[in-house]
C-alpha positions in Angstrom: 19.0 -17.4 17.2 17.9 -16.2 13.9 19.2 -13.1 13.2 17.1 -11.5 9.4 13.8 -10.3 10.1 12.0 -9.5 6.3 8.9 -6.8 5.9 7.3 -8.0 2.7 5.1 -5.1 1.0 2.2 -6.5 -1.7 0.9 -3.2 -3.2 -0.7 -3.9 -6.4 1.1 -3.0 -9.2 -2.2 -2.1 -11.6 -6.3 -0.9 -9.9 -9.0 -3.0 -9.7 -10.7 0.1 -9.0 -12.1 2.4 -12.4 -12.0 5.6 -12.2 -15.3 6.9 -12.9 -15.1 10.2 -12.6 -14.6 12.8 -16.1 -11.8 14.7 -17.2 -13.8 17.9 -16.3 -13.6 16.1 -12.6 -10.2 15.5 -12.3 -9.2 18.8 -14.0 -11.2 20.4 -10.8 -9.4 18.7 -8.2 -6.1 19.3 -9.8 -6.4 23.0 -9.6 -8.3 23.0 -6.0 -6.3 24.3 -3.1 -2.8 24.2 -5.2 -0.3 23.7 -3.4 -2.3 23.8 -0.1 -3.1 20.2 -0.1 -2.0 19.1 3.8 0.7 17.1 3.3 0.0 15.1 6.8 -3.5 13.9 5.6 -3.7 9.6 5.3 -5.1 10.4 1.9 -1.7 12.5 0.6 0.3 9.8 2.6 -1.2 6.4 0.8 -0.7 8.9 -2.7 2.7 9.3 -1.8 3.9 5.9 -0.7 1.9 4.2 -3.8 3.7 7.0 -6.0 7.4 6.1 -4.8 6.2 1.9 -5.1 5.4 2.0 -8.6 8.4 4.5 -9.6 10.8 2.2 -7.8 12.5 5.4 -6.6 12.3 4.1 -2.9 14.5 1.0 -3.7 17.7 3.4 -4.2 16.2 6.5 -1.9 15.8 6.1 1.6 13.5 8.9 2.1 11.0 7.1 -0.5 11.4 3.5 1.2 10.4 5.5 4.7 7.4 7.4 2.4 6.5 3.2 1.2 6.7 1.4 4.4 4.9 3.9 6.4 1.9 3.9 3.5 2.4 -0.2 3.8 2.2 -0.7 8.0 -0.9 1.4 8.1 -3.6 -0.1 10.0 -5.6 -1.1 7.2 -3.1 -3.2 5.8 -0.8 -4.5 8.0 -2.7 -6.7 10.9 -2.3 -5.2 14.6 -0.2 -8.8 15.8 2.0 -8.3 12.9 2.6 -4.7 14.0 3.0 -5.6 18.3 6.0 -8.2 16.9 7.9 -5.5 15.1 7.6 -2.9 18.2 8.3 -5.9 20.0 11.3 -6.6 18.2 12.6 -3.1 18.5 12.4 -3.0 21.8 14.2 -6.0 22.4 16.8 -4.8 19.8 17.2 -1.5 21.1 17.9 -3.4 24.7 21.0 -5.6 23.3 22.2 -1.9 22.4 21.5 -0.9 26.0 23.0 -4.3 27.5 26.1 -3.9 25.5 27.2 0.3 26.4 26.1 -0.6 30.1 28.8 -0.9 33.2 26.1 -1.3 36.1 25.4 -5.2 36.4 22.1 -4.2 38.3 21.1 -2.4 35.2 21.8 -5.1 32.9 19.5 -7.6 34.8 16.9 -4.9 35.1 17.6 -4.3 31.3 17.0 -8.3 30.5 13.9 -8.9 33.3 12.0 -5.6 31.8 13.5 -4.2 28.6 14.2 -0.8 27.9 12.0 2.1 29.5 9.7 2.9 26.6 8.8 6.2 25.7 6.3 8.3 23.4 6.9 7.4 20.3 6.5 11.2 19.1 4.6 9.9 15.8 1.9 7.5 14.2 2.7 3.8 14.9 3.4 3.0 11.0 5.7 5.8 11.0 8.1 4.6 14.0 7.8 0.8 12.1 9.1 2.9 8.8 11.6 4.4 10.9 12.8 1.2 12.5 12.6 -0.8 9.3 14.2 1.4 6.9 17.2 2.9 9.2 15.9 6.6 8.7 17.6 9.0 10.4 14.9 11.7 10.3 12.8 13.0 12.4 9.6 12.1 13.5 6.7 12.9 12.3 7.7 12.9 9.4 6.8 16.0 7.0 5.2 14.4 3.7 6.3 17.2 1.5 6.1 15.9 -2.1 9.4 15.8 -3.7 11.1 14.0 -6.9 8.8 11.4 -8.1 5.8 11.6 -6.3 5.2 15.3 -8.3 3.7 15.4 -11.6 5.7 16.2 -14.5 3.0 19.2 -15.1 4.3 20.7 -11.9 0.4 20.7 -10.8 -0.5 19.4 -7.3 -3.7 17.2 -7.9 -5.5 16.6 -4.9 -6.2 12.6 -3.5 -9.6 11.8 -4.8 -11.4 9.6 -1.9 -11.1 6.0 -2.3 -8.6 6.5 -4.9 -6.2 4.0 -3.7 -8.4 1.5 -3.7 -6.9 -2.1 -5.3 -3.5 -0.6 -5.3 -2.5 -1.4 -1.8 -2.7 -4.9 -0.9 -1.7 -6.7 2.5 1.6 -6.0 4.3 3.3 -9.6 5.4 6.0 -9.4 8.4 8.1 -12.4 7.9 11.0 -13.3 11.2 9.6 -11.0 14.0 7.6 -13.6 15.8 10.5 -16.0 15.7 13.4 -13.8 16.7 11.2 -12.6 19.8 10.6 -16.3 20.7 14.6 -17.1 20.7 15.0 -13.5 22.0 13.0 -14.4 25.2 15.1 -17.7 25.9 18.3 -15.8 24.8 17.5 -13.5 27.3 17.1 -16.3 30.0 20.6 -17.3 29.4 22.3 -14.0 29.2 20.8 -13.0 32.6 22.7 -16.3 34.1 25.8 -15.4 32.3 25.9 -12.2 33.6 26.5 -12.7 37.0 29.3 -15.7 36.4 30.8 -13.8 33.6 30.3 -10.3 32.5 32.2 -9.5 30.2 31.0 -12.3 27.8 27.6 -11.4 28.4 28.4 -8.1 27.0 30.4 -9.2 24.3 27.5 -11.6 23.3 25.0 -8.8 23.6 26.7 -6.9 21.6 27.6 -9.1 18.9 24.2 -9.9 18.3 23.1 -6.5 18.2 25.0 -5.7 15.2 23.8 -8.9 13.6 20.3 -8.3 13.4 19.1 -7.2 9.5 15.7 -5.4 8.6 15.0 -6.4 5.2 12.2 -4.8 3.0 11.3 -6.5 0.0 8.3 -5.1 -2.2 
């Protein structure tokens, strides 16, 4: 069973896009509603993620590579089958967790025929893929205060300008997810056999495999 799943993220490193509005424009829209620009807004969120990308800051800063991946998985960039396999993946992920804290053999074959019981996610669908992907331990939804990098060195809050992020963000590719479901499924077959001749290998195996699984983001 392969074990590395890899999220590859393709923002552009330089705009197709001119900006074709004047100094006099920009100069507006940086001093328009300061500091009352809604942080939540998909506008302030693609600004934010494309900010941390290009800095580099959200290789070595968690909080930035959640900020990036949730920008990337957005439904304009990353196709709605590519984002089902990751959700997918978690769930069957977060039931080799389940499988392997579980004493009630019942509750491990209901665990393996049906997964575990899913719930709200409490956020936007990019957000819990940045959560799952990254390892961040916040809460969700996330607050997309601007911090470090993504403010300008003026200290002035510039407003996102429509459109403005167009040619910077390019497709989001999932790489592993569809695979490690497939093997998951059969895996899942086997383990539900095992567990009735031999349960504490079944756990053993769940639970070794659990802790093998890697997320990998590469930009």
């Amino acid at each position: 069973m392969k074990d590395k799943l890899e999220l590859h993220l393709t923002p552009s490193k330089q705009s197709n896009s001119p900006d074709r509005r004047g100094k006099s424009s920009r100069r507006s829209a940086s001093t328009k509603k300061k500091g009352r620009i809604d942080s939540n807004s998909p506008s302030e969120q693609k600004y934010i993620g494309i900010r941390q990308y290009h800095s580099d800051n959200w290789k070595r800063d968690n909080k930035g590579k959640f900020r990036t991946v949730s920008m990337a998985t957005k439904g304009e960039y990353l196709g709605s089958g590519d984002a089902k396999e990751i959700l997918l993946t978690k769930g069957n992920i977060d039931t080799l967790y389940e499988l392997a804290k579980t004493r009630d053999i019942k509750k491990s074959e209901m665990l393996l025929r049906f997964g575990v019981k899913k719930t709200s996610m409490g956020s936007t669908r990019n957000e819990a893929i940045a959560k799952f992907a990254t390892g961040w331990t916040g809460k969700l939804p996330h607050n997309f205060k601007r911090y470090g990098v993504e403010v300008a060195k003026n200290k002035r809050v510039a407003e996102p300008r429509p459109n403005s992020s167009q040619g910077k963000v390019g497709t989001t590719t999932v790489s592993g997810a569809k695979e490690f479901n497939k093997d998951y499924k059969a895996f899942a077959k086997s383990l539900l056999k095992l567990f009735k001749l031999d349960k504490g290998k079944a756990k053993k195996l769940a639970k070794g495999l659990s802790k093998k699984v890697n997320i990998t983001v590469k930009g």
